[in-house]
N, C-alpha and C positions, 0 to 999 in steps of 0.2 A: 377764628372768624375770617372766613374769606370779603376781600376787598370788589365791589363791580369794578367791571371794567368800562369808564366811559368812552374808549376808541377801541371799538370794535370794526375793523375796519375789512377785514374780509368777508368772502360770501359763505365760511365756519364760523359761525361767532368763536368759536374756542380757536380757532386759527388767529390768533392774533402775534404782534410783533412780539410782545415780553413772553409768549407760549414759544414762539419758535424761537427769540433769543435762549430763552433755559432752555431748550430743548440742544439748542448747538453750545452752549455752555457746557451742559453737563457730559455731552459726548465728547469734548475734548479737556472734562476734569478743570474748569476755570471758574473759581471763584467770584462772586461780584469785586470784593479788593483789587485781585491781580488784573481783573477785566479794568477797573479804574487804572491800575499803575499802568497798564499795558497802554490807555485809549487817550490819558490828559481828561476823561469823563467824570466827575465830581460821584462817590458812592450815592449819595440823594438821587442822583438823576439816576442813574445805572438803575436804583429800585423804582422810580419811578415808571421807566421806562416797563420795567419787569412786570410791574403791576397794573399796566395799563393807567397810569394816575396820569401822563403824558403823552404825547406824539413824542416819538422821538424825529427830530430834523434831519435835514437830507447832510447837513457835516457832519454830525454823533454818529449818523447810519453809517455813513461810510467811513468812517472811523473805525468803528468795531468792525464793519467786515474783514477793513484790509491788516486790521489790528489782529483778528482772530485767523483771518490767511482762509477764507469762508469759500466757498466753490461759487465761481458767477453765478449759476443760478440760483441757487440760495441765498446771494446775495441782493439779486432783481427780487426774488421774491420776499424777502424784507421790505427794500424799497419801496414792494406793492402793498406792504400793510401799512407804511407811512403817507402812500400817495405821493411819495416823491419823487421826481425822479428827473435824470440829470436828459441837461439838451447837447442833441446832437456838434450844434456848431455853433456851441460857449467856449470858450477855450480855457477856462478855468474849469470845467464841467467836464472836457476833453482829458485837463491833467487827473482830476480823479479818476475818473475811468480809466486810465492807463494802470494807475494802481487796483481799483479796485478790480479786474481784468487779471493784473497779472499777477497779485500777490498768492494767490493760490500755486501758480504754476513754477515761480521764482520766489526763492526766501531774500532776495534784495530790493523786491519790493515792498518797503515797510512804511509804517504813519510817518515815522519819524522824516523819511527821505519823500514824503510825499508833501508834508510841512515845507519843507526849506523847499522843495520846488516851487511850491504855491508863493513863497515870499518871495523867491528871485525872481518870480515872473511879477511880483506886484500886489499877489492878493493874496486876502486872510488866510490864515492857515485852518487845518481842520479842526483842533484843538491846539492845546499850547505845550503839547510833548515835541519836547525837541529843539523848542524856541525860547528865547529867551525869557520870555513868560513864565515861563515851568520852575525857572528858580525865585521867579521876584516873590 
């Protein structure tokens, strides 16, 4: 029994985020599990997200890209099915982008290192991989 999807958010209805997330899942062989141990993303939401039962937000999105090491454009274009998208001259919005940007091109740009920047600068992290959160 297939589920509707209530955020259909592109101009494909079948283009949606959780279509194109399993689509870049399954081409890099990633489980919804490891996609959760990889992201700090809770499995419930990971299917939500898959199933269209959710938005995914603009921190889960860029979580899993720079998690999954996703090509910028692939990764704007998720962004565009969530309708989120980061500003220019936020400076927290800056330090994602620097990951989300570079984690394709460099494997030292990862969630993990992109967390503790967000803290040392002040603000929340993108999930709680990495932080001390991850263990309480």
């Amino acid at each position: 029994m297939s589920r509707k999807n209530k955020y259909k958010t592109a101009d494909d209805p079948d283009e949606t985020f959780g279509a194109v997330l399993r689509k870049q899942m399954h081409k890099q062989g990633i489980e919804v599990k490891h996609l959760s141990d990889m992201t700090g993303i809770s499995i419930p939401s990971i299917y939500r997200y898959l199933n269209g039962e959710r938005i995914c937000g603009l921190e889960h999105t860029a979580a899993i890209c720079i998690s999954m090491r996703l090509h910028p454009m692939i990764s704007e274009y998720l962004f565009s099915l969530t309708r989120s998208h980061l500003c220019r001259n936020d400076e927290r919005d800056i330090i994602i982008a620097k990951y989300l940007y570079g984690c394709y091109y460099d494997a030292a740009y990862t969630l993990r290192k992109c967390n503790h920047e967000m803290i040392y600068e002040g603000y929340e992290p993108l999930t709680s991989l990495g932080t001390l959160r991850e263990y309480e």
